[in-house]
CHARMM-style PDB file with segment names, atoms N, HN, CA, C and O in Angstrom:
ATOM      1  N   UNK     1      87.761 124.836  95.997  1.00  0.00      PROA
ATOM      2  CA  UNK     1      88.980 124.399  96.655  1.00  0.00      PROA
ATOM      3  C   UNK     1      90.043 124.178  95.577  1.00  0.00      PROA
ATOM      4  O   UNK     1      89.714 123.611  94.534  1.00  0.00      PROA
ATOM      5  N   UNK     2      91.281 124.587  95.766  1.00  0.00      PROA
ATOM      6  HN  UNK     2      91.549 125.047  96.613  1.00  0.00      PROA
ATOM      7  CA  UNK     2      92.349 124.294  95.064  1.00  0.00      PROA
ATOM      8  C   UNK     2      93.137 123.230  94.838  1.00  0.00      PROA
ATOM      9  O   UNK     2      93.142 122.512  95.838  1.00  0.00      PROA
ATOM     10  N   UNK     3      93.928 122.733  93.810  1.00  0.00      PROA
ATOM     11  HN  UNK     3      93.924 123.317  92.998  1.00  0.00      PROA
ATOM     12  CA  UNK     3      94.496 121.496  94.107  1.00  0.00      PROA
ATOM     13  C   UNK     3      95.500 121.626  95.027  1.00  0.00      PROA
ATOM     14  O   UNK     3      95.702 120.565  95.618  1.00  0.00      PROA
ATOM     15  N   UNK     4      96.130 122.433  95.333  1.00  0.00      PROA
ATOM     16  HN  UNK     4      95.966 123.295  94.853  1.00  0.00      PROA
ATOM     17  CA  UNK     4      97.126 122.633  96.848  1.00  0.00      PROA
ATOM     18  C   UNK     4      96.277 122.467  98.373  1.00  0.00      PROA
ATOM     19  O   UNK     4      96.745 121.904  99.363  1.00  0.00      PROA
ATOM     20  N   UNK     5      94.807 123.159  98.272  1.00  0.00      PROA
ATOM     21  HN  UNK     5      94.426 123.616  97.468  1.00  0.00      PROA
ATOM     22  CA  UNK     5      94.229 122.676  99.193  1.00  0.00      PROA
ATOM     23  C   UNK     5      93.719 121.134  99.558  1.00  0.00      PROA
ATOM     24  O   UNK     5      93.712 120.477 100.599  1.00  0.00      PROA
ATOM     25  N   UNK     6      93.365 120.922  98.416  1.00  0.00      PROA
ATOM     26  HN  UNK     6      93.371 121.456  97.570  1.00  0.00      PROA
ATOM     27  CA  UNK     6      92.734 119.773  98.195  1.00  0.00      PROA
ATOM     28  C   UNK     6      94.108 118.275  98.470  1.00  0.00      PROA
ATOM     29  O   UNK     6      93.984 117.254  99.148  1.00  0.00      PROA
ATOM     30  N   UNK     7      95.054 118.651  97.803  1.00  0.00      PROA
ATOM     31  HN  UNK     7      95.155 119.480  97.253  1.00  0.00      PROA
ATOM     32  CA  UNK     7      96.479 118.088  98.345  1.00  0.00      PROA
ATOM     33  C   UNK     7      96.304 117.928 100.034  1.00  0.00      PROA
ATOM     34  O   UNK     7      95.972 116.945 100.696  1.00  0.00      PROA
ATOM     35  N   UNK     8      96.732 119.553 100.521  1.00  0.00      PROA
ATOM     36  HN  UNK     8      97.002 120.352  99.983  1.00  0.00      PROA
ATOM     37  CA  UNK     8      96.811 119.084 101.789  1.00  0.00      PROA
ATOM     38  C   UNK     8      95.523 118.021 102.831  1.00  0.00      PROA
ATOM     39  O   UNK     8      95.655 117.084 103.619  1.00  0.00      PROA
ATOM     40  N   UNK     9      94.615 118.612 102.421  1.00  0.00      PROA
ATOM     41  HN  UNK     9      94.507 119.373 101.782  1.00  0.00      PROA
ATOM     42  CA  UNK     9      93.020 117.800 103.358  1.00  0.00      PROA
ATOM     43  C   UNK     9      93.329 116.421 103.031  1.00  0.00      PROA
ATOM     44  O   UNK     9      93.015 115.576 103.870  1.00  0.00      PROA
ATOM     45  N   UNK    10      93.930 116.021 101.881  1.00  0.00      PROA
ATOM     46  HN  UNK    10      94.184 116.707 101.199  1.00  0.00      PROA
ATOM     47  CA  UNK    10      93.980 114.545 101.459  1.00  0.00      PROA
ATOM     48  C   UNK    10      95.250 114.019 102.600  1.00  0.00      PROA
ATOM     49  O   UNK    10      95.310 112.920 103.152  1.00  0.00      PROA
ATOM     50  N   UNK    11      95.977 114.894 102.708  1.00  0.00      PROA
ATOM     51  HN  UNK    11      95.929 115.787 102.259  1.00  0.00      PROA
ATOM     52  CA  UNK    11      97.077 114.205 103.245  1.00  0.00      PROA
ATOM     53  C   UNK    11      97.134 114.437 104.824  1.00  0.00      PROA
ATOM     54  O   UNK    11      98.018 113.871 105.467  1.00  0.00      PROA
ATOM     55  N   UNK    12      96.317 115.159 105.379  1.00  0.00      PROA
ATOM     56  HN  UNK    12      95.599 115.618 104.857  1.00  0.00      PROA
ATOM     57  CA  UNK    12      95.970 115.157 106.736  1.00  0.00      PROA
ATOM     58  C   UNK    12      95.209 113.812 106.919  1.00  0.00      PROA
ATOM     59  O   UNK    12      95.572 113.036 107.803  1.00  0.00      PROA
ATOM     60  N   UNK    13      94.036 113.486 106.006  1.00  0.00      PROA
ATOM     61  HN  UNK    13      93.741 114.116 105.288  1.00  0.00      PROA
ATOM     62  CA  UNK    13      93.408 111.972 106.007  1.00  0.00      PROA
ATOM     63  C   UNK    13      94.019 111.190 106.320  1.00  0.00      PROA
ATOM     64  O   UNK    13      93.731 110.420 107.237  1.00  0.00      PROA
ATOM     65  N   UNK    14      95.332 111.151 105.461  1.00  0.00      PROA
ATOM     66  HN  UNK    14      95.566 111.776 104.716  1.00  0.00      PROA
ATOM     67  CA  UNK    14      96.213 109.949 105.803  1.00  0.00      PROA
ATOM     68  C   UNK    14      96.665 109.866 106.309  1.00  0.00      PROA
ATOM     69  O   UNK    14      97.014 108.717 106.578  1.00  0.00      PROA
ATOM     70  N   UNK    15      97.203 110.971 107.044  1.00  0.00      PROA
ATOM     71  HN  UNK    15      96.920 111.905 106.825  1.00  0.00      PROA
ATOM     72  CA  UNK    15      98.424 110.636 107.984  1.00  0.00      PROA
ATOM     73  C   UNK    15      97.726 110.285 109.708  1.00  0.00      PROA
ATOM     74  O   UNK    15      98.388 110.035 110.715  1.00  0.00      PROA
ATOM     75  N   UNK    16      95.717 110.405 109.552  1.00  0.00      PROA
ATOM     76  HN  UNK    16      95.179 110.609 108.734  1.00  0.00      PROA
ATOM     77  CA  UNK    16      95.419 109.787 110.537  1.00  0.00      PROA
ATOM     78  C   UNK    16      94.608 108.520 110.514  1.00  0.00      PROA
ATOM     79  O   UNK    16      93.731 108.262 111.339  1.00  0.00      PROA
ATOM     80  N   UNK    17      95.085 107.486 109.170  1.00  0.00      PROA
ATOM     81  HN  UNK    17      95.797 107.695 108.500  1.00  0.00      PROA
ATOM     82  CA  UNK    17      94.794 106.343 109.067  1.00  0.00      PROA
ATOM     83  C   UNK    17      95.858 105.479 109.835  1.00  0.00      PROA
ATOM     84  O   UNK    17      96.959 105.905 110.184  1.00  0.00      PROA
ATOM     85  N   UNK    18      95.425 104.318 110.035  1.00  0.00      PROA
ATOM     86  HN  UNK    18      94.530 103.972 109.752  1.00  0.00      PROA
ATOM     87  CA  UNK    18      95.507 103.209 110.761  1.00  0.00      PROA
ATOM     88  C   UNK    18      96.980 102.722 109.852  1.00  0.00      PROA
ATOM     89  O   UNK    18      97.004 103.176 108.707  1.00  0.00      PROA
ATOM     90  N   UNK    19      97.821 102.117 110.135  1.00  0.00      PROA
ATOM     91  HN  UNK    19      97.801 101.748 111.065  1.00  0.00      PROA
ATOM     92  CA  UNK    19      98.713 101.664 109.199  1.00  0.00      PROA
ATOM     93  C   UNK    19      98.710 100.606 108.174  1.00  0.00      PROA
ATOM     94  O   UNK    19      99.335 100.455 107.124  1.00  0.00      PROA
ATOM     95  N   UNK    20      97.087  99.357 109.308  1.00  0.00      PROA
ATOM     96  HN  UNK    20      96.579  99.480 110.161  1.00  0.00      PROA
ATOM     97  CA  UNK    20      97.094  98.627 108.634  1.00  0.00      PROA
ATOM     98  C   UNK    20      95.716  99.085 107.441  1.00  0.00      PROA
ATOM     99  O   UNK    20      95.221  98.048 106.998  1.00  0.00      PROA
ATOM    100  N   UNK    21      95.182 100.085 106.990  1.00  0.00      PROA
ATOM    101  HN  UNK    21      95.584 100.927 107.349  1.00  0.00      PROA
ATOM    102  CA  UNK    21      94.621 100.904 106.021  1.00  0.00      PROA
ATOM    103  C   UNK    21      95.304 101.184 104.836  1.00  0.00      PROA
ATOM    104  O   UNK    21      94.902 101.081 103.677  1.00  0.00      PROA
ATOM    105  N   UNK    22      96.468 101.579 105.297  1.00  0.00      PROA
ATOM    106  HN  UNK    22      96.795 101.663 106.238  1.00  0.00      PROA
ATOM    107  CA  UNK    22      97.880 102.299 104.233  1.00  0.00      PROA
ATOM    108  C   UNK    22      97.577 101.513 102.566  1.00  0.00      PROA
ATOM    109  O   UNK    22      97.182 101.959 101.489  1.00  0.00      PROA
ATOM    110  N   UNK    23      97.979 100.215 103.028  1.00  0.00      PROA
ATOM    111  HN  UNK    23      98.300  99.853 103.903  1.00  0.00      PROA
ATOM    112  CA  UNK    23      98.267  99.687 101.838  1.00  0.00      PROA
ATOM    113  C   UNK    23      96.871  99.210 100.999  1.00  0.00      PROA
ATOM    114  O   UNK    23      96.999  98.542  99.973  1.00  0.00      PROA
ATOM    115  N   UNK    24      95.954  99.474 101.341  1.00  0.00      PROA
ATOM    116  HN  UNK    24      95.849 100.017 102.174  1.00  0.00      PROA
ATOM    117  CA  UNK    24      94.781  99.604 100.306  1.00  0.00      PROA
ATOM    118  C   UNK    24      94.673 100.495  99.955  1.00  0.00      PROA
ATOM    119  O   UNK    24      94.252 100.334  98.809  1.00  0.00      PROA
ATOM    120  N   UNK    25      94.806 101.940 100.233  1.00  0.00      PROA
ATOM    121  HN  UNK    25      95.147 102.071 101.164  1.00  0.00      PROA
ATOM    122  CA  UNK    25      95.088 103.271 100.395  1.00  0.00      PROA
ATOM    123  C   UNK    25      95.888 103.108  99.223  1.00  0.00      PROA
ATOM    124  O   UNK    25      95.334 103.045  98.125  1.00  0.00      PROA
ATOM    125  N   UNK    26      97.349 103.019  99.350  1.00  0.00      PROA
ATOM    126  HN  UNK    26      97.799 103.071 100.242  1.00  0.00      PROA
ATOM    127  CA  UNK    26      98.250 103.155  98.103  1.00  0.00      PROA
ATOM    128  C   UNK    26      98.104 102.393  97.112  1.00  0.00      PROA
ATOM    129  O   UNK    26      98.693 102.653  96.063  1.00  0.00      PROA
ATOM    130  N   UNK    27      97.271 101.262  97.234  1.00  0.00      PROA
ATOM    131  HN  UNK    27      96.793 101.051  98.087  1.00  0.00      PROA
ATOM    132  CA  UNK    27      96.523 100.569  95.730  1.00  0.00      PROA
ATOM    133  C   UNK    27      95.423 101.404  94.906  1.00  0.00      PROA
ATOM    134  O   UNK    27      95.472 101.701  93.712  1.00  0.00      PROA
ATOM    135  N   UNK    28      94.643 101.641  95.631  1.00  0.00      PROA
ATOM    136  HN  UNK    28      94.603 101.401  96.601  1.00  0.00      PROA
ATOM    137  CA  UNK    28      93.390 102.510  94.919  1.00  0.00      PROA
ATOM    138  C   UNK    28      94.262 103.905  94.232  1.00  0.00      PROA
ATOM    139  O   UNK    28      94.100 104.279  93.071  1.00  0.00      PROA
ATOM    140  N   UNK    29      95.201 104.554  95.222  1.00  0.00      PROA
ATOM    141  HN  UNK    29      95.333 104.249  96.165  1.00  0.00      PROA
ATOM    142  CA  UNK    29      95.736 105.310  94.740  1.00  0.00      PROA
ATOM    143  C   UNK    29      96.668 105.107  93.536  1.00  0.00      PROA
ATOM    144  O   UNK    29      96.767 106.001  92.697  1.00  0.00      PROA
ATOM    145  N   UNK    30      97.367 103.937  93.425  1.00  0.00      PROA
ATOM    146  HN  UNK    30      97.286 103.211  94.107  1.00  0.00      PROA
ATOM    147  CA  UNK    30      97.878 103.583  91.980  1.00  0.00      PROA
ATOM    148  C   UNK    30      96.990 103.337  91.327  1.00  0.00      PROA
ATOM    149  O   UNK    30      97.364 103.215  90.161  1.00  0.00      PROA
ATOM    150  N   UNK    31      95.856 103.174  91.458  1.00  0.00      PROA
ATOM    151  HN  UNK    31      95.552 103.273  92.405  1.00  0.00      PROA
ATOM    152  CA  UNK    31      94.788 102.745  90.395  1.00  0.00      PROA
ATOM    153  C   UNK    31      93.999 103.527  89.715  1.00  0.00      PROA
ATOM    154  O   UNK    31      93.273 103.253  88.760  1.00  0.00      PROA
ATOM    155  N   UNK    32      94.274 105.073  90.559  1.00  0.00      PROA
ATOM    156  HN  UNK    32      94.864 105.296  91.336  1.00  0.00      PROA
ATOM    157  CA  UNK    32      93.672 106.249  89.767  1.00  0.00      PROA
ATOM    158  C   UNK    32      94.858 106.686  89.049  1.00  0.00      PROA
ATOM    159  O   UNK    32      94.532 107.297  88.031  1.00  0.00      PROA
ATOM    160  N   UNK    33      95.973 106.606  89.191  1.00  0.00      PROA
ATOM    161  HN  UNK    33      96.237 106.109  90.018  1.00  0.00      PROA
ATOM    162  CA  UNK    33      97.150 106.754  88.691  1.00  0.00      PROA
ATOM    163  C   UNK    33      97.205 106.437  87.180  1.00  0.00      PROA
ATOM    164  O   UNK    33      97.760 107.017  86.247  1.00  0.00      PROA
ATOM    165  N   UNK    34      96.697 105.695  87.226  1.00  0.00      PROA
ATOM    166  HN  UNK    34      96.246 105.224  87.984  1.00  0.00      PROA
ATOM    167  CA  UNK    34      96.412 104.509  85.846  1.00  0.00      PROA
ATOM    168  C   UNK    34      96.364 105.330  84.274  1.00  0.00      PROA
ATOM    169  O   UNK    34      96.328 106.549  84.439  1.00  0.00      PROA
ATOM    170  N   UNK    35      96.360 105.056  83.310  1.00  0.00      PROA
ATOM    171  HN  UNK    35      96.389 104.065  83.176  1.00  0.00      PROA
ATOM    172  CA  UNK    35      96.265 105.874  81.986  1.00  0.00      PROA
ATOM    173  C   UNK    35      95.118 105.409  81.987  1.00  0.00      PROA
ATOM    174  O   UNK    35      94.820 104.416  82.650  1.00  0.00      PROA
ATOM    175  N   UNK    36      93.868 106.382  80.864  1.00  0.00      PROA
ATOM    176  HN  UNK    36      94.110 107.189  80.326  1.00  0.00      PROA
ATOM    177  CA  UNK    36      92.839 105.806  81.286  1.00  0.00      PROA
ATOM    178  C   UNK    36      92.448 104.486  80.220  1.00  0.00      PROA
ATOM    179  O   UNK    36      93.236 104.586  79.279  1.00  0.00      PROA
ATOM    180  N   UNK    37      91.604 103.380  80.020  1.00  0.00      PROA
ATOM    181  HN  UNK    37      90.963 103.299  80.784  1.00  0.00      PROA
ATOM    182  CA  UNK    37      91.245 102.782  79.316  1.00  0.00      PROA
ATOM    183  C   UNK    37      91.879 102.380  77.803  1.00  0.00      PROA
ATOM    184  O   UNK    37      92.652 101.568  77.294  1.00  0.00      PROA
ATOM    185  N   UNK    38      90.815 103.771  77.362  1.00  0.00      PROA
ATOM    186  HN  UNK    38      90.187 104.431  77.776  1.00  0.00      PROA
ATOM    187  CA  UNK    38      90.657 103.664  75.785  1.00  0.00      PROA
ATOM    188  C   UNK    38      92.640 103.867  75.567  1.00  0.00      PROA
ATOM    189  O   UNK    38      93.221 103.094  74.806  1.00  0.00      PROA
ATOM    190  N   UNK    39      93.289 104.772  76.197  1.00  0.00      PROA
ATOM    191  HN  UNK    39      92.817 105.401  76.815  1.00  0.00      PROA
ATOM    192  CA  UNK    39      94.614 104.720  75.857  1.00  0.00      PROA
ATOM    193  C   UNK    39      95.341 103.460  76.490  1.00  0.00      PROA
ATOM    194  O   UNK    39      96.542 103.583  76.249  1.00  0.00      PROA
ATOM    195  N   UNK    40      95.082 102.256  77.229  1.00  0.00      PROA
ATOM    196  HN  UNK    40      94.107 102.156  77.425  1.00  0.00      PROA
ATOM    197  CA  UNK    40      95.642 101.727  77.607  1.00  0.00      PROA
ATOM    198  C   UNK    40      95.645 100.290  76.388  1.00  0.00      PROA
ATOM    199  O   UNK    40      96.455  99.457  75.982  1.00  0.00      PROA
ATOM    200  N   UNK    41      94.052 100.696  76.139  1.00  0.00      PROA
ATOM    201  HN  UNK    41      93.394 101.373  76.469  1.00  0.00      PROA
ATOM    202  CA  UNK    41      93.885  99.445  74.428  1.00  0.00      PROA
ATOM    203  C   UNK    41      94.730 100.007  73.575  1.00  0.00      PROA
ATOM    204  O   UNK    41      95.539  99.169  73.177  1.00  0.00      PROA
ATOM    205  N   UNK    42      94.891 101.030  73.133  1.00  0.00      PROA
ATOM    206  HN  UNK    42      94.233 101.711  73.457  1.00  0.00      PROA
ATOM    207  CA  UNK    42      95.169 101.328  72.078  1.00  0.00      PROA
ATOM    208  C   UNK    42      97.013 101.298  72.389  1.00  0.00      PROA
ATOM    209  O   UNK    42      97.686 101.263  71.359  1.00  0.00      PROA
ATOM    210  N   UNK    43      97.525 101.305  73.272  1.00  0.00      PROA
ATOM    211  HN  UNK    43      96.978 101.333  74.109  1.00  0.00      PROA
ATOM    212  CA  UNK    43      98.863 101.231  73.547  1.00  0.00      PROA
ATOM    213  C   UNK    43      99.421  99.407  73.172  1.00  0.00      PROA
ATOM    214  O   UNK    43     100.294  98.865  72.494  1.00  0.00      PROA
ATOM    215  N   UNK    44      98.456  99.046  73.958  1.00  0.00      PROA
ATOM    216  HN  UNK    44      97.747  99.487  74.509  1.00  0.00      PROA
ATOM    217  CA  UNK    44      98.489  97.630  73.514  1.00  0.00      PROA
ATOM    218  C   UNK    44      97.848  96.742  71.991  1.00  0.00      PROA
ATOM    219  O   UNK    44      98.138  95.612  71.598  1.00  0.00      PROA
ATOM    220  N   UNK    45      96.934  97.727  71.410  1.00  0.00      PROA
ATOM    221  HN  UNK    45      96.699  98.645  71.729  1.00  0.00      PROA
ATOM    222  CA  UNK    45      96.645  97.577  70.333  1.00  0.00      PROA
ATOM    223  C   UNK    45      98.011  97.289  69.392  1.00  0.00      PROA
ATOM    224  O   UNK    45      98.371  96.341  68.694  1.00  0.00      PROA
ATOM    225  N   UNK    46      98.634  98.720  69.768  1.00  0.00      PROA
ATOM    226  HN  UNK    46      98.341  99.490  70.334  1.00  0.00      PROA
ATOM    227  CA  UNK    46     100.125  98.733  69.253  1.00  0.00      PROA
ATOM    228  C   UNK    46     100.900  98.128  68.905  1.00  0.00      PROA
ATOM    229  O   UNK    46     101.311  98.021  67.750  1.00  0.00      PROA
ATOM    230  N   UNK    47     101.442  97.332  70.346  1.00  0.00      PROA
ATOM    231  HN  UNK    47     101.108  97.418  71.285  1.00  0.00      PROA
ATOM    232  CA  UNK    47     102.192  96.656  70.967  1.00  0.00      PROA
ATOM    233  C   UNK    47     101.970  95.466  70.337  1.00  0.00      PROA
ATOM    234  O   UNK    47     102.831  94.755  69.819  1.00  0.00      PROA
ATOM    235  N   UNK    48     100.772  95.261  70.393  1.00  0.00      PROA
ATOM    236  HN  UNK    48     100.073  95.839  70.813  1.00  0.00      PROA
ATOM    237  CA  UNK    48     100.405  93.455  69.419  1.00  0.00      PROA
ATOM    238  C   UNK    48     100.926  93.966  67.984  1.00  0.00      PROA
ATOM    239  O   UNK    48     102.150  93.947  67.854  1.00  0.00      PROA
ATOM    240  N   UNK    49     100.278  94.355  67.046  1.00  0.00      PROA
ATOM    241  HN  UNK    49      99.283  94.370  67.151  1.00  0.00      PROA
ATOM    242  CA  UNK    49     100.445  94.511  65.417  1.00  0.00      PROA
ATOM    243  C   UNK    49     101.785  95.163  65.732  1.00  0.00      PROA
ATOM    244  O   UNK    49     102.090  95.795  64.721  1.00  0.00      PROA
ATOM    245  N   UNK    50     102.839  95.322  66.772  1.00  0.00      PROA
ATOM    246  HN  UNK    50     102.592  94.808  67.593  1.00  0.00      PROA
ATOM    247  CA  UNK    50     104.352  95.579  66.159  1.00  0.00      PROA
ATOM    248  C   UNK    50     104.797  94.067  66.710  1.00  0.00      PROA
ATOM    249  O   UNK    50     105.954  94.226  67.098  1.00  0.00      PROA
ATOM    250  N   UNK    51     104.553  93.174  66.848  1.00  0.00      PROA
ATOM    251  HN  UNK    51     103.613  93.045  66.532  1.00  0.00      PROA
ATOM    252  CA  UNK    51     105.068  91.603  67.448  1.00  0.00      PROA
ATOM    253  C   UNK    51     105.404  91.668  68.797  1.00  0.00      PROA
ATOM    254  O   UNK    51     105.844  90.713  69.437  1.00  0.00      PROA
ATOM    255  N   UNK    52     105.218  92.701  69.203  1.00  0.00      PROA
ATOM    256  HN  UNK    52     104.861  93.477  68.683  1.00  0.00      PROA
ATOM    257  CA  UNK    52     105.851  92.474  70.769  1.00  0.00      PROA
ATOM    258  C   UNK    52     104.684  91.992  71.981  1.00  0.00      PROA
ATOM    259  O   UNK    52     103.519  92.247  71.679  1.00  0.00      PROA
ATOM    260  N   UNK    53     104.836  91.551  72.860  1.00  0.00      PROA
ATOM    261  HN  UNK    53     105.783  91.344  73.105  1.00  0.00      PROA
ATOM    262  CA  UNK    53     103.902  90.548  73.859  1.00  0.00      PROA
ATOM    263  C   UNK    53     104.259  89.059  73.597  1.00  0.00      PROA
ATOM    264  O   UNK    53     105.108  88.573  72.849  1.00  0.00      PROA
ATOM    265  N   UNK    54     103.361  88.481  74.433  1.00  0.00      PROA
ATOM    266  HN  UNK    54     102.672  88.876  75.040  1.00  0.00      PROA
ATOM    267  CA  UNK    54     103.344  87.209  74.927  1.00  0.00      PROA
ATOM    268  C   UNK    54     101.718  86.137  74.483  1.00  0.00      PROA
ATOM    269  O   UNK    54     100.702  86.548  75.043  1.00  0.00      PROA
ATOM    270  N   UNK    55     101.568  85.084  73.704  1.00  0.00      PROA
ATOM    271  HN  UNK    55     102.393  84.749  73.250  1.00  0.00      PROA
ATOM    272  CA  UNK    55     100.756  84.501  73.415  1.00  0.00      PROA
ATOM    273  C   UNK    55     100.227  84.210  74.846  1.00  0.00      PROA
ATOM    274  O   UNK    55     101.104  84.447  75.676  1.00  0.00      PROA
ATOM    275  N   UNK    56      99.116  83.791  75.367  1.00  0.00      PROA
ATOM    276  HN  UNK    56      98.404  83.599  74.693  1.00  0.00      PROA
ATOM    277  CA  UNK    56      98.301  83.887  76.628  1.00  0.00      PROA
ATOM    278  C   UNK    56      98.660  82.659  76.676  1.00  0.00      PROA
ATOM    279  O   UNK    56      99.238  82.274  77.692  1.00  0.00      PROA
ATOM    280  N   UNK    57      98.423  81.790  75.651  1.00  0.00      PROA
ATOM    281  HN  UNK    57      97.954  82.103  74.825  1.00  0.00      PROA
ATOM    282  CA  UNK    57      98.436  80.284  75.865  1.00  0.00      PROA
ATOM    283  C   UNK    57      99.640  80.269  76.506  1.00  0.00      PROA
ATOM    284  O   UNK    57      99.720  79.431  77.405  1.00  0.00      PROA
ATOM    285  N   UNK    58     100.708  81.026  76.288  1.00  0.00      PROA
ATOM    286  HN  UNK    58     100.643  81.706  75.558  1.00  0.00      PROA
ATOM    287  CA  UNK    58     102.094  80.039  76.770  1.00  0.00      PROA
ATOM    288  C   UNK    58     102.447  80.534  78.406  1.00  0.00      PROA
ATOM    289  O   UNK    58     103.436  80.174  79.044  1.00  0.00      PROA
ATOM    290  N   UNK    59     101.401  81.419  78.871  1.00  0.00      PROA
ATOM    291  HN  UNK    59     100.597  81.712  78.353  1.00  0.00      PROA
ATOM    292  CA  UNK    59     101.358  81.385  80.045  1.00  0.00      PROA
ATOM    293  C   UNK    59     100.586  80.360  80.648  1.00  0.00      PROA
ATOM    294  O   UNK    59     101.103  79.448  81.294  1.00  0.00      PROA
ATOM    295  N   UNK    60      98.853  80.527  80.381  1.00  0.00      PROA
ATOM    296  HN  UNK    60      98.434  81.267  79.856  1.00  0.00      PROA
ATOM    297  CA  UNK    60      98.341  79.926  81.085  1.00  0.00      PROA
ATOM    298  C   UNK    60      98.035  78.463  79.920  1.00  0.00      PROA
ATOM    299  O   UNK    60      97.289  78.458  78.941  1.00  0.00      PROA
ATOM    300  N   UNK    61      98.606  77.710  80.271  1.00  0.00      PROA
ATOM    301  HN  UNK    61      99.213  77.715  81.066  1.00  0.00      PROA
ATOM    302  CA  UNK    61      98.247  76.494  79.650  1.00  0.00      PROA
ATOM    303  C   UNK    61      97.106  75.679  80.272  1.00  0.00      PROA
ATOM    304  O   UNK    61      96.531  74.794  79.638  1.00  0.00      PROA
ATOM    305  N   UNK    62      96.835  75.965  81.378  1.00  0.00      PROA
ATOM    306  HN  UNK    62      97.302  76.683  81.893  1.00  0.00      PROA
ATOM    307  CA  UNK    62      95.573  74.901  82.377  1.00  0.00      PROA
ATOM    308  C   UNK    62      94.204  76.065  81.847  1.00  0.00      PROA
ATOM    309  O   UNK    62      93.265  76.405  82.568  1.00  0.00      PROA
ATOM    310  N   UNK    63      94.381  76.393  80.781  1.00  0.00      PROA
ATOM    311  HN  UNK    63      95.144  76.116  80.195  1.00  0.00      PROA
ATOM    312  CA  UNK    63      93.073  77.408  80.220  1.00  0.00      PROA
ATOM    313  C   UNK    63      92.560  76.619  78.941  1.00  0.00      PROA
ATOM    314  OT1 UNK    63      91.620  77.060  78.279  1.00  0.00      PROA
TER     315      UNK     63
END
């Protein structure tokens, strides 16, 4: 199957889900969306050793 096929069968699925389905539907679907893992440490690996972020403590202080 092709990804054009495979596109459409996905989107016939949905369009005969329930409405109140939808929005777990479009979570899981942002969640494959996602970069995977190892690039998501290493982005943030980054991000720390250049100073940028937020100390945890000064969010959650009741930790």
């Amino acid at each position: 199957m092709t990804a054009t096929e495979l596109r459409r069968e996905i989107k016939k699925i949905v369009d005969q889900l329930p409405p109140d389905r939808l929005a777990s539907l479009a979570d899981y679907v942002h969640f494959l969306g996602r970069p995977p893992l190892p690039r998501r440490i290493k982005a943030a690996e980054k991000a720390v050793a250049a100073g940028r972020g937020v100390n945890w403590r000064k969010i959650r202080s009741d930790v």
